[in-house]
C-alpha positions, 0 to 999 in steps of 0.5 A: 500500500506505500508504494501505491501510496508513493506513485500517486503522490509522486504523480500529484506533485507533477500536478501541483508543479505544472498548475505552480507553473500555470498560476503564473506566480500564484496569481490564477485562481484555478491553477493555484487552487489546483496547486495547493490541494495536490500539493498537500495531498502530495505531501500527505500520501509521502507522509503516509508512505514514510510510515513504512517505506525508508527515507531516502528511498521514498524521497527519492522515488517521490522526486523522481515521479514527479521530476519526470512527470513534469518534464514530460508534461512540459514536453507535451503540453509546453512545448518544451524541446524533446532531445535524445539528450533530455529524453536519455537523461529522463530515461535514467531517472526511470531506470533510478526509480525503478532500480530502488523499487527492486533494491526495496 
């Protein structure tokens, strides 16, 4: 139940990243509303997976969700450039979350 409990929250802080991002320094309403729930439900579901989870895995797997999430949606709805170079990198991080996942 933590891992799942990780994987949405690291998937919520893709969220509150891309609506901080769209609130334009706080000064939208619906992207900074957006921002502050899946911000604090982020937290809470790390919080929750910390309860069995160690630290430095957690974290480290919550950050890189949401790290690459966030490119990825920079990527697609931004249109923020896409190079092998990004994507190689992206990859890696993957292949960091991942490898924590089975170190777990």
């Amino acid at each position: 139940m933590a891992w799942i409990a990780l994987v949405v929250s690291g998937l919520l802080e893709t969220v509150w990243a891309s609506a901080l991002a769209e609130s334009r320094t706080l000064t939208r309403p619906t992207p900074t509303a957006v921002f502050l729930v899946a911000m604090i439900a982020s937290m809470a579901g790390l919080g929750f997976a910390l309860r069995t989870l160690p630290v430095g895995t957690a974290y480290a797997v919550w950050v890189g969700i949401g790290a690459v999430g966030t490119a990825v949606y920079g990527i697609v709805a931004l249109d923020e450039p896409a190079s092998v170079v990004r994507l190689l990198c992206l990859g890696l991080i993957v292949a960091g979350v991942v490898g924590l996942k089975l170190a777990h």
